[in-house]
BAVEXTI-144920 format. One record per residue (C-alpha): x negated, y, z negated. Coordinates in steps of 0.5 Angstrom, whole numbers. Layout:
+-------+-------+-------+
!    px !    py !    pz !
+-------+-------+-------+
!     X !     Y !     Z !
...
+-------+-------+-------+
END
This chain:
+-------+-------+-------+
!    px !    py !    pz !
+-------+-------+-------+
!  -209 !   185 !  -261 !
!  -210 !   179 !  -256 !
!  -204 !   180 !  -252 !
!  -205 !   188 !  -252 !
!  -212 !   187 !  -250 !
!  -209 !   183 !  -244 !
!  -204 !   187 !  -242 !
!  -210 !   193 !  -241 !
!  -214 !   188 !  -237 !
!  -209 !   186 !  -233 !
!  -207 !   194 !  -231 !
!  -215 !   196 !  -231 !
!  -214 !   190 !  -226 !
!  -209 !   193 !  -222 !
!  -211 !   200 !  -222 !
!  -217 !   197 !  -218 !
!  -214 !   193 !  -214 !
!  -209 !   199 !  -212 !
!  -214 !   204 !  -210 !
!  -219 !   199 !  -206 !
!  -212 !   197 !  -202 !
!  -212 !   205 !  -202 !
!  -219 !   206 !  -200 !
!  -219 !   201 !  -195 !
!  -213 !   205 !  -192 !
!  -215 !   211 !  -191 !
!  -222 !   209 !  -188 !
!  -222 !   202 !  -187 !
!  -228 !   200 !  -181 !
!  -232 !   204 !  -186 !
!  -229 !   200 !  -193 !
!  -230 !   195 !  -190 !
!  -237 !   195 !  -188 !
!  -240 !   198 !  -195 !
!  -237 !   192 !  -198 !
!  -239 !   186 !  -194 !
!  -245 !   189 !  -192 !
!  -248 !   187 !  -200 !
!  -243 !   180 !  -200 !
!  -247 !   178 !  -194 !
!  -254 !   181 !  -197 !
!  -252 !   176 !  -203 !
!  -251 !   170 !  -199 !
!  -257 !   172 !  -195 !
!  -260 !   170 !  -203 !
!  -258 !   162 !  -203 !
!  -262 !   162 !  -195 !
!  -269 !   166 !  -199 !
!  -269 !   160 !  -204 !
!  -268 !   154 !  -199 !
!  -273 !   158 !  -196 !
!  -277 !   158 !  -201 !
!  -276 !   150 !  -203 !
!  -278 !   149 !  -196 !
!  -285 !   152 !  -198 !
!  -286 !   150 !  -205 !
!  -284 !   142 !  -201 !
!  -289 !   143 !  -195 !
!  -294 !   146 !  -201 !
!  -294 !   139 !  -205 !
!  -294 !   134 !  -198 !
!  -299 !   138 !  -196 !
!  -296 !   140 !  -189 !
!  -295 !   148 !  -190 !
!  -292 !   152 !  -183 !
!  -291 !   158 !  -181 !
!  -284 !   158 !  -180 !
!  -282 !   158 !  -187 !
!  -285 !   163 !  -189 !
!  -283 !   167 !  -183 !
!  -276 !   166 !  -184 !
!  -277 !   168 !  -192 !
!  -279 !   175 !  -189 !
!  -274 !   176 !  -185 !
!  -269 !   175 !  -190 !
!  -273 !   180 !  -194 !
!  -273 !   185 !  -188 !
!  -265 !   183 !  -187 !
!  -263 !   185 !  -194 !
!  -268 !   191 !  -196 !
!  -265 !   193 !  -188 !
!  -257 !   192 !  -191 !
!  -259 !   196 !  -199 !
!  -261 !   203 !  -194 !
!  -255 !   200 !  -189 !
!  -250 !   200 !  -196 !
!  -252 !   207 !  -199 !
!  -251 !   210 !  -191 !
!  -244 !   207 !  -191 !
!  -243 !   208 !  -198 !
!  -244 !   216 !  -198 !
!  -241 !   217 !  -191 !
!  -235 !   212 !  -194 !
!  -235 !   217 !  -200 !
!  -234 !   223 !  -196 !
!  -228 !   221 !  -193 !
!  -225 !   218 !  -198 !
!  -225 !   225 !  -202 !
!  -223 !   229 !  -196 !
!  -217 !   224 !  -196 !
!  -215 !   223 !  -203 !
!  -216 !   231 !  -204 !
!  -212 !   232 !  -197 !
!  -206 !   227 !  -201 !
!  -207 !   231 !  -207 !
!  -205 !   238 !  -203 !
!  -199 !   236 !  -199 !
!  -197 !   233 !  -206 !
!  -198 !   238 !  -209 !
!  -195 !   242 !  -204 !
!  -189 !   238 !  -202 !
!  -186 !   236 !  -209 !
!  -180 !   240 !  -212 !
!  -181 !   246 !  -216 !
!  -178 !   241 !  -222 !
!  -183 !   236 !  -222 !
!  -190 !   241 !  -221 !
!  -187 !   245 !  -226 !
!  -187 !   239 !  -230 !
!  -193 !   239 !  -236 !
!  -193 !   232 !  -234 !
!  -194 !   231 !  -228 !
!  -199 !   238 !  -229 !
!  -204 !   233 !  -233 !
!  -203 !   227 !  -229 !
!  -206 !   232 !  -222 !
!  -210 !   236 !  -227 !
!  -213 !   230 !  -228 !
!  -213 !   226 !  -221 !
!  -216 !   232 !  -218 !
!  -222 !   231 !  -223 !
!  -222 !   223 !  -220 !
!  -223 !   225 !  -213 !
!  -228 !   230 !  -215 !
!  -233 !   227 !  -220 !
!  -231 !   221 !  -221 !
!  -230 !   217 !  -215 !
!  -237 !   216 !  -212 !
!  -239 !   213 !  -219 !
!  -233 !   208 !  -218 !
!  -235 !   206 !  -211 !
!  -242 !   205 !  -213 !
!  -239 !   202 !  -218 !
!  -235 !   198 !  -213 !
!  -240 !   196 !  -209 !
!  -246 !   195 !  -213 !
!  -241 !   190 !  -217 !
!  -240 !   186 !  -210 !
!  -247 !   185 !  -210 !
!  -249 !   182 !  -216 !
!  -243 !   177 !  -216 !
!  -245 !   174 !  -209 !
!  -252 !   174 !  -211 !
!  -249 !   170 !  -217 !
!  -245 !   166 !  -212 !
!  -252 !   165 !  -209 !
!  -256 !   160 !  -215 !
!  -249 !   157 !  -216 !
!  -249 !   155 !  -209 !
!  -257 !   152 !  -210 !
!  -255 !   149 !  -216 !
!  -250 !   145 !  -212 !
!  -255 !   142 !  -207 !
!  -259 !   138 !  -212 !
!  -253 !   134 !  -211 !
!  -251 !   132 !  -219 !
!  -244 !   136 !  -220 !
!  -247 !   137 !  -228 !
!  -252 !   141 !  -226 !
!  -248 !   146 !  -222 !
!  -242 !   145 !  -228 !
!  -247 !   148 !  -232 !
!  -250 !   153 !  -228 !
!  -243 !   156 !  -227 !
!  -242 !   156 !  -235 !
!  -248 !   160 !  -237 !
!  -247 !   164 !  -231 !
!  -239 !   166 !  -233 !
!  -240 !   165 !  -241 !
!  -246 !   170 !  -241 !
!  -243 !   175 !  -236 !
!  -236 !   174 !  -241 !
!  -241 !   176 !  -247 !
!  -245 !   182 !  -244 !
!  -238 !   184 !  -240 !
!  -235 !   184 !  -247 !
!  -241 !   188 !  -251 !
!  -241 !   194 !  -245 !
!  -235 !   195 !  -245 !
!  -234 !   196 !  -253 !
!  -242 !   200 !  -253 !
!  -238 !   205 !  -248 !
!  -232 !   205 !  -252 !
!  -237 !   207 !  -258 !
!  -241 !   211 !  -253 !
!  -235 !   216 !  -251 !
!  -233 !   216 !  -258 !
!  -238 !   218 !  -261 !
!  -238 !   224 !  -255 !
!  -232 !   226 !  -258 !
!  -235 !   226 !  -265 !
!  -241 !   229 !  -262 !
!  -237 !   236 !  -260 !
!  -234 !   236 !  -267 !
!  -241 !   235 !  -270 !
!  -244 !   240 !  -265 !
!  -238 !   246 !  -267 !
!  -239 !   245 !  -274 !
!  -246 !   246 !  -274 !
!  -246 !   252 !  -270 !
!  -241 !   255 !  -275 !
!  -245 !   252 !  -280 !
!  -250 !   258 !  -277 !
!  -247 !   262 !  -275 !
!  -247 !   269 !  -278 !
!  -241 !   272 !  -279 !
!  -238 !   265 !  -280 !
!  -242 !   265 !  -287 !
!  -240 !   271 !  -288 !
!  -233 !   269 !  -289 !
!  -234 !   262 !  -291 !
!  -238 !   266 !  -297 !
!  -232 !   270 !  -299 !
!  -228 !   265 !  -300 !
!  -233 !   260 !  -303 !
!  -231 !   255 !  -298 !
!  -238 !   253 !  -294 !
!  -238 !   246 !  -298 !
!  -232 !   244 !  -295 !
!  -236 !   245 !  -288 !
!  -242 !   242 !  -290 !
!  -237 !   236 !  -293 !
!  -235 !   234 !  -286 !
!  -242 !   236 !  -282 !
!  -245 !   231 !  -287 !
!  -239 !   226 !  -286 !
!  -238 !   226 !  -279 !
!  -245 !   225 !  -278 !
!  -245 !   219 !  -283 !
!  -240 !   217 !  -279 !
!  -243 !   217 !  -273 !
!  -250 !   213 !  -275 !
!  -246 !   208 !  -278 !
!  -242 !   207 !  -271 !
!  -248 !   207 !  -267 !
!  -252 !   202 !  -272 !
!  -246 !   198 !  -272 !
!  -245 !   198 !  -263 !
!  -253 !   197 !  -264 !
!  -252 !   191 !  -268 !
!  -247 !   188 !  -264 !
!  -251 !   189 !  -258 !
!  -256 !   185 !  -261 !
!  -253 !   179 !  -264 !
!  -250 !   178 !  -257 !
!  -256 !   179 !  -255 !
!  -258 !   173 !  -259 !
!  -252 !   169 !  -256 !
!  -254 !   170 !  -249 !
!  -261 !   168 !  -250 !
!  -259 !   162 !  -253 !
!  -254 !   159 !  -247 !
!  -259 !   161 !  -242 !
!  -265 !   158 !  -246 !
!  -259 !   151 !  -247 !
!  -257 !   151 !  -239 !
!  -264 !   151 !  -237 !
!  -267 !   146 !  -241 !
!  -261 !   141 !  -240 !
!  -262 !   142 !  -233 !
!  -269 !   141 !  -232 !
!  -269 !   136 !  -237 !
!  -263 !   132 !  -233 !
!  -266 !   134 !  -226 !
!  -273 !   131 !  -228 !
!  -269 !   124 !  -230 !
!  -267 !   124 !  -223 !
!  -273 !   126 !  -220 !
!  -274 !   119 !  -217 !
!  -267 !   117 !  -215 !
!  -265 !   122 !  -211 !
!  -268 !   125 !  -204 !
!  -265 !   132 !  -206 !
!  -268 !   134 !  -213 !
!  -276 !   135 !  -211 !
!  -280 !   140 !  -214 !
!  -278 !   144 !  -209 !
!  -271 !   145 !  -211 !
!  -273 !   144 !  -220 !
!  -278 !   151 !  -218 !
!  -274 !   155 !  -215 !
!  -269 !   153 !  -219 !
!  -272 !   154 !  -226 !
!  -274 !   161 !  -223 !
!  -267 !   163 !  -221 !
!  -264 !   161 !  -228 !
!  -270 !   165 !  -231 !
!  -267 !   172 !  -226 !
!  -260 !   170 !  -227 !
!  -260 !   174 !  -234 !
!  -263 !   180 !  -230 !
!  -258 !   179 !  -226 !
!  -253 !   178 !  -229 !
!  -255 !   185 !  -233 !
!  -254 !   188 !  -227 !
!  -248 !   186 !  -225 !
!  -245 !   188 !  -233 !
!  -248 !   196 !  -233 !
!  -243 !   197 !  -226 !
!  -238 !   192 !  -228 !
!  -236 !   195 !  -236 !
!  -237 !   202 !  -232 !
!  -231 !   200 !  -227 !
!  -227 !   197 !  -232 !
!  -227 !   204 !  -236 !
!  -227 !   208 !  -232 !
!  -221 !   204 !  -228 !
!  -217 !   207 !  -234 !
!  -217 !   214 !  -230 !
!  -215 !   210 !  -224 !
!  -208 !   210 !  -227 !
!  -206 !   217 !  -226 !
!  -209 !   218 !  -219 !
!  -205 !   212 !  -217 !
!  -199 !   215 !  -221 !
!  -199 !   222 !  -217 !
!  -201 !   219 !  -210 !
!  -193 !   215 !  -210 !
!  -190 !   221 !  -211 !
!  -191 !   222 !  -203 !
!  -186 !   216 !  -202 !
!  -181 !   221 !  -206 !
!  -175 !   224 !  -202 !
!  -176 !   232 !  -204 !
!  -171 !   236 !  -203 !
!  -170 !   241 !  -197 !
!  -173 !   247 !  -197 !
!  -172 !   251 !  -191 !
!  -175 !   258 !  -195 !
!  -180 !   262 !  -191 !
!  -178 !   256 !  -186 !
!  -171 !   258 !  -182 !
!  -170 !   264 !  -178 !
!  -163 !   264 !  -181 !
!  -161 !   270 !  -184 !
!  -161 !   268 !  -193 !
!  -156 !   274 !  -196 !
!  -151 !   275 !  -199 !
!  -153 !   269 !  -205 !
!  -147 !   267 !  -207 !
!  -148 !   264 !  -214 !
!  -142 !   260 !  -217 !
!  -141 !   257 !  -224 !
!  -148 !   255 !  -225 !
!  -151 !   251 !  -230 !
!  -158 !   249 !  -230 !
!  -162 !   245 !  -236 !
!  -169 !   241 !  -235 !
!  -169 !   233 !  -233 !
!  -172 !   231 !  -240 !
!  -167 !   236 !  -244 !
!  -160 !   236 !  -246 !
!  -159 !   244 !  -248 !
!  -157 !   248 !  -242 !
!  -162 !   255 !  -240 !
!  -158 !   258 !  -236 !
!  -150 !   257 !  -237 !
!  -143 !   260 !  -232 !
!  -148 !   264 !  -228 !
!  -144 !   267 !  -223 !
!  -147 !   273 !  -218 !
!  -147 !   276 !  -211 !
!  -154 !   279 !  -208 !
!  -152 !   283 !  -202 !
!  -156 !   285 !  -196 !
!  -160 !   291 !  -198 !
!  -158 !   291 !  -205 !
!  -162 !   294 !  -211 !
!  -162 !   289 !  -216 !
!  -165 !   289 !  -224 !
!  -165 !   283 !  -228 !
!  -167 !   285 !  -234 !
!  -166 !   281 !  -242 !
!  -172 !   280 !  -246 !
!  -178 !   275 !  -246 !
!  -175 !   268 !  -245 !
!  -167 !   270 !  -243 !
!  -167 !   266 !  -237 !
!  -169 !   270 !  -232 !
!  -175 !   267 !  -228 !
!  -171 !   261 !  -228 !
!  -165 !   263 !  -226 !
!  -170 !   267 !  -220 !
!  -173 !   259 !  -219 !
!  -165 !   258 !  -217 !
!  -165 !   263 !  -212 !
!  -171 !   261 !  -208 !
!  -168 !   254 !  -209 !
!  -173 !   252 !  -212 !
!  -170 !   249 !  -217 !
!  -163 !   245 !  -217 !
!  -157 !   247 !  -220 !
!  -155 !   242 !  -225 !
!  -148 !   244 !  -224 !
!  -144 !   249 !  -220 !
!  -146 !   252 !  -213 !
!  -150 !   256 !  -210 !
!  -151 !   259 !  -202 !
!  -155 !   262 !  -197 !
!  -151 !   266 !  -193 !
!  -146 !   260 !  -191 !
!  -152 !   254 !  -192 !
!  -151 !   250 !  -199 !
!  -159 !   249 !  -197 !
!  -165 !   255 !  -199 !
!  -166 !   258 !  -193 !
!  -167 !   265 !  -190 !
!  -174 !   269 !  -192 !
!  -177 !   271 !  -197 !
!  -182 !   275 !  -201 !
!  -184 !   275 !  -209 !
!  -188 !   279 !  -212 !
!  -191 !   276 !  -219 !
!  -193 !   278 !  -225 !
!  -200 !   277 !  -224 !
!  -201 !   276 !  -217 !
!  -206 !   272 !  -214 !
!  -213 !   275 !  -212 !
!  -214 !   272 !  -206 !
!  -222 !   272 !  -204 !
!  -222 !   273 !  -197 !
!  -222 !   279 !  -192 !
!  -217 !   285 !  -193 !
!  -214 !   282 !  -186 !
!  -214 !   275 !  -189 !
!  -210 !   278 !  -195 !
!  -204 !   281 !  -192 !
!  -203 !   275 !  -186 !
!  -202 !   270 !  -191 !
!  -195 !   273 !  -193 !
!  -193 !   270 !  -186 !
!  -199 !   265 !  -184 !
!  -196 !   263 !  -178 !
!  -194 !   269 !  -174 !
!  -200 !   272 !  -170 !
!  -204 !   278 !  -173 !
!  -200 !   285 !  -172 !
!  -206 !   290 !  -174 !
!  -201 !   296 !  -172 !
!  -197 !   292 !  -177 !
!  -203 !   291 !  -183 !
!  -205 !   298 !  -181 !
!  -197 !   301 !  -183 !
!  -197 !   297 !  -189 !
!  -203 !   299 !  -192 !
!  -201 !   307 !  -191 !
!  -194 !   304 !  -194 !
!  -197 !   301 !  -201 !
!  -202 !   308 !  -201 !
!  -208 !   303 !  -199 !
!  -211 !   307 !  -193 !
!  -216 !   310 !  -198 !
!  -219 !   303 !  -200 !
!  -218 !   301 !  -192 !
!  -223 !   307 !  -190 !
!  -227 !   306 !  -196 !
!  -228 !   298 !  -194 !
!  -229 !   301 !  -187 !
!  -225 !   295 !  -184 !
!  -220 !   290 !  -185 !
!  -225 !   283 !  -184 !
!  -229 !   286 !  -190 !
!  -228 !   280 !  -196 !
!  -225 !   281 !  -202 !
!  -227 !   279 !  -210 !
!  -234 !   277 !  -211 !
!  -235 !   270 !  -210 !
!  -239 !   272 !  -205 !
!  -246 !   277 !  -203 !
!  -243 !   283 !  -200 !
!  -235 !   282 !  -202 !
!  -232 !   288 !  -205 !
!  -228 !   287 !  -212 !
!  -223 !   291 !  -213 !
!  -219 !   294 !  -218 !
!  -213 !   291 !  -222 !
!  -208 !   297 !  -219 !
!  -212 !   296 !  -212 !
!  -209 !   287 !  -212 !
!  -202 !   289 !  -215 !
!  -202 !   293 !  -208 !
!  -205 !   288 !  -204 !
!  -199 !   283 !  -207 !
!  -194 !   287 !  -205 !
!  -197 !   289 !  -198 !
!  -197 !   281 !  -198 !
!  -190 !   282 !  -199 !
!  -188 !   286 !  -194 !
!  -191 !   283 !  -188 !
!  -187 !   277 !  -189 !
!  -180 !   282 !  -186 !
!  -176 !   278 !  -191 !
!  -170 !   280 !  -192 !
!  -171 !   280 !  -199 !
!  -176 !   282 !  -205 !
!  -177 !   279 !  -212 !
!  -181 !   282 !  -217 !
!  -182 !   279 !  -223 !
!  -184 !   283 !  -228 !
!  -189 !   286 !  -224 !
!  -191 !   292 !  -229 !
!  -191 !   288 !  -235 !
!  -198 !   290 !  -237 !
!  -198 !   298 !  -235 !
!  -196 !   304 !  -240 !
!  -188 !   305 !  -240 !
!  -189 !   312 !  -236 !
!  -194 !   310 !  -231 !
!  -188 !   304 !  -230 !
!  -183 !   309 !  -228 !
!  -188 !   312 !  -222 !
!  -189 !   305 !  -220 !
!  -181 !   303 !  -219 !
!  -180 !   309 !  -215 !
!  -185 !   307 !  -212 !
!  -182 !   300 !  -210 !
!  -176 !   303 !  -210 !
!  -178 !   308 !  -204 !
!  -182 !   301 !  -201 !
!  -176 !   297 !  -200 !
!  -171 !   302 !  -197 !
!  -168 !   297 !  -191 !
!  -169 !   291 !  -196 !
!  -165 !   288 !  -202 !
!  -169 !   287 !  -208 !
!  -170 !   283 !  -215 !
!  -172 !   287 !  -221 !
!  -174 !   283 !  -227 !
!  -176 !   285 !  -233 !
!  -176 !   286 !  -241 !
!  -175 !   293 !  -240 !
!  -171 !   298 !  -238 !
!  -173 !   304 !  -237 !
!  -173 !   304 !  -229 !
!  -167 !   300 !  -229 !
!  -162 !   307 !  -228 !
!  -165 !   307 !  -221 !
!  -162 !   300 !  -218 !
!  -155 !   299 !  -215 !
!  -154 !   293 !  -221 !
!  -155 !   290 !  -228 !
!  -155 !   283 !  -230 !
!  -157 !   283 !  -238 !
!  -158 !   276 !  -239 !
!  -157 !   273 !  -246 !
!  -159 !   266 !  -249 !
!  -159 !   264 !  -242 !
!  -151 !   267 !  -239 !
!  -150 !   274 !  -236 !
!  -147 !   277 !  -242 !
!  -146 !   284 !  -238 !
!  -146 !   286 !  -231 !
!  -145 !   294 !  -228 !
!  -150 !   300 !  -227 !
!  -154 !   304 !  -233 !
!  -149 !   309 !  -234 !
!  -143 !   304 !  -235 !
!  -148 !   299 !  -238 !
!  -149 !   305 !  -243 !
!  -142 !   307 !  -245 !
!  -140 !   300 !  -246 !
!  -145 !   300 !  -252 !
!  -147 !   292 !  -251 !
!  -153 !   289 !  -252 !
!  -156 !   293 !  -246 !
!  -155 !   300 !  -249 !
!  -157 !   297 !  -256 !
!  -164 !   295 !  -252 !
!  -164 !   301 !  -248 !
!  -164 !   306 !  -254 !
!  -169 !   301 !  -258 !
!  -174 !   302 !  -251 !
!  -173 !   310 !  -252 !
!  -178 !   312 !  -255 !
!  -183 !   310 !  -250 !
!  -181 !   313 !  -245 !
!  -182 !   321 !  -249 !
+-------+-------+-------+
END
């Protein structure tokens, strides 16, 4: 258990220690002041109570001056100067480094194979990054900061301690400083873990009596006679939530207790051991036993301080590991991908004995795919739900990696040409009707005959006329955007689509959700779209499949047929059988 918690404590260490390499990396004028400025201000402390020994020593000669007093409210001005100084830098610091952490973590996110991204792993691990940057990361640079602070001020009455000049006194000092602190550290940190335990526990608690309440939950759970199983565990879990916060309480406590009595031992050894040497030493005066006794007293305080940010920061390093984790992936080497990047020419796609399979399986999705696209050609990749088919259109984009097998575009082993895909469910981007059709070719300057020509193709001049413009925004994000229909935002995708002049269109499963009659208008509709360009039809259904220049049935991830409707019909194969199963929508 020992070794466990030591192996956590060296990683929370690390994380800590990576992402203030990586702070002060990305900002490090401003870094770098927000955390000396507090070191400094708590040095400043050692100065205040010589200062004040100075004082307490002219006070008793009875030869009081000004300077003292002077220089003690100086220090004071300088340290209350430096707290508004630190919280300045300390916002300014945190506002960059969140534009930086957020920027890494877009040109990641943006940059990493389609492997990786598609990854439930690495989803979470950047899910959970994202959320760093954005919420937690201000409280852990506080936490930073503040932590810095305290320490030095600690350093502060070690260091007075060591000018009486007896070794002892600092060596207890240092011992009630580190001892007291070790205990207070390690009692925050188990309160906190109790803390988000019983969170945990709470949202349980709070489901269950809600439930507990609800009407028509009663309703069934009287039925089947089974609201004592519900109220068995509300009370257990409630039972269990008082005993943990009254044994975190008691833990608190006698902790508590511990520290109280090394505090109260330290002082009373070093004032019974300063006033023993009170005549045999020019450096123990009244002065230096007052302050002293006075910064002891305080150094409790300050030690709870220091553990409330501390324990703070240790938990939350433990969040640390997944933004440090997802920013190395920057130092990869991705895969080229010149896809909507090249002017070369991408077709034909010549796709020769490919196999691909997952890095973390060892079962193949997709085996012996051999398969020609020619420039304006009509393509239907038909099979039912979970066949291969959105894997095996992520390998003709290159987004994937073939694990065995050849694919090329045109004569390059390397995606390139352009490109436009049309998904299932299409982004609904909440910008200007303008602003939606460009980002299909975000670099070529704005074509508003183009937009205009596109828009009469997808049968969106109604809404352009309706809209009275194209800088009109879209959604309901804002006050005076214009939402539309989820007819009008398919459209809007395949506008997108065609802006981009590419030499080939991917439509994935675009009309999953629409009646199977009103599916054949749309395909005729696509069809007629996409005359000059060659085009990519997925879909579990077939009913418009008779349309298009070549069917590939995939199958348990293979080409199990290839052909046009009719000859697929007369072979009797799996696509016939699916085709006379899907019939009947169709009447």
């Amino acid at each position: 258990m020992a070794e466990k918690g030591e192996i956590l404590l060296r990683r929370y260490l690390k994380n800590i220690l990576t992402i203030l390499a990586r702070m002060i990396g990305k900002s490090p004028v401003i870094s770098i002041i927000t955390i000396i400025v507090p070191i400094i201000s708590g040095l400043l402390t050692f100065y205040s109570y010589s200062v004040q020994v100075h004082i307490i020593n002219a006070v008793a000669a009875g030869a009081i001056t000004f300077l003292p007093i002077l220089w003690f409210v100086l220090i004071h001005g300088v340290q209350a100067c430096s707290l508004s100084i630190t919280n300045i830098m300390k916002s300014r610091m945190n506002a960059e480094l969140t534009l930086a952490f957020q920027s890494e973590l877009i040109d990641i996110a943006n940059q990493v194979d389609f492997e990786d991204f598609d990854d439930e792993e690495f989803g979470n691990k950047l899910q959970r990054a994202n959320t760093i940057v954005g919420e937690d990361l201000e409280g852990i640079t506080g936490f930073l900061v503040s932590s810095v602070g305290n320490i030095s001020g600690l350093i502060s009455i070690i260091w007075l301690s060591a000018t009486s000049g007896y070794f002892l006194v600092t060596l207890v000092v240092g011992l009630m400083i580190v001892s007291t602190l070790s205990f207070r550290m390690f009692t925050e940190i188990k309160v906190r873990r109790t803390g988000r335990e019983l969170t945990f526990d709470g949202r349980m608690g709070d489901y269950l009596a809600v439930t507990l309440e609800d009407p028509n939950a009663i309703r069934e759970m009287r039925i089947y006679n089974s609201i004592f199983y519900f109220t068995d565990l509300w009370a257990k879990l409630m039972k269990k939530q008082h005993d943990k916060r009254y044994s975190a309480r008691k833990f608190e406590i006698k902790t508590g207790m511990i520290v109280a009595m090394v505090q109260t031992s330290a002082i009373f050894i070093v004032l019974v051991y300063l006033l023993s040497k009170m005549g045999e030493s020019n450096t123990v005066t009244v002065g230096t036993i007052s302050v002293l006794f006075l910064a002891l007293l305080t150094c409790g305080g300050k030690i709870m301080s220091l553990t409330w940010p501390l324990s703070k920061l240790y938990i939350s390093s433990s969040k640390l590991y997944d933004l440090n984790e997802v920013l190395t992936y920057k130092n990869r080497d991705f895969r080229k991908n010149n896809i909507n990047n090249s002017s070369e020419a991408m077709l034909p796609i010549t796709v020769s004995n490919v196999y691909f399979k997952y890095a973390k399986s060892s079962k193949y999705v997709l085996s012996n795919i051999n398969m020609v696209i020619k420039p304006g050609e009509k393509i239907a990749i038909v099979g039912e739900n979970g066949a291969g088919k959105s894997t095996l259109i992520k390998l003709l984009l290159g987004q994937y990696t073939a694990s065995s097998g050849s694919i090329y575009w045109k004569d390059s082993p390397e995606p390139q040409g352009k490109v436009s895909v049309v998904y299932q469910h299409s982004i609904k981007f909440e910008l200007t009707l303008r602003e939606n059709i460009l980002l299909g070719d975000a670099k070529s300057s704005p074509d508003d005959v183009k937009i205009l020509s596109i828009l009469e193709k997808c049968e969106l001049m109604d809404l352009f006329y309706e809209l009275g413009g194209l800088d009109v925004r879209l959604g309901q994000m804002l006050e005076g955007s214009r939402q539309l229909s989820g007819g009008q935002w398919q459209k809007l995708a395949i506008a997108r689509a065609l802006y981009n002049d590419a030499d080939l269109i991917v439509f994935d499963e675009p009309t999953s959700a629409i009646d199977p009659n009103a599916e054949m208008q749309i395909y005729t509709q696509l069809l007629d779209i996409c005359q000059d360009k060659a085009a990519i039809f997925i879909s579990h259904r077939l009913g418009w499949a008779k349309n298009v220049d070549k069917i590939y049935v995939i199958d348990n991830g293979s080409i199990a047929e290839v052909g046009q409707h009719q000859d697929l019909i007369n072979n009797k194969g799996i696509y016939a059988d699916m085709y006379a199963l899907q019939s009947s929508w169709y009447n």
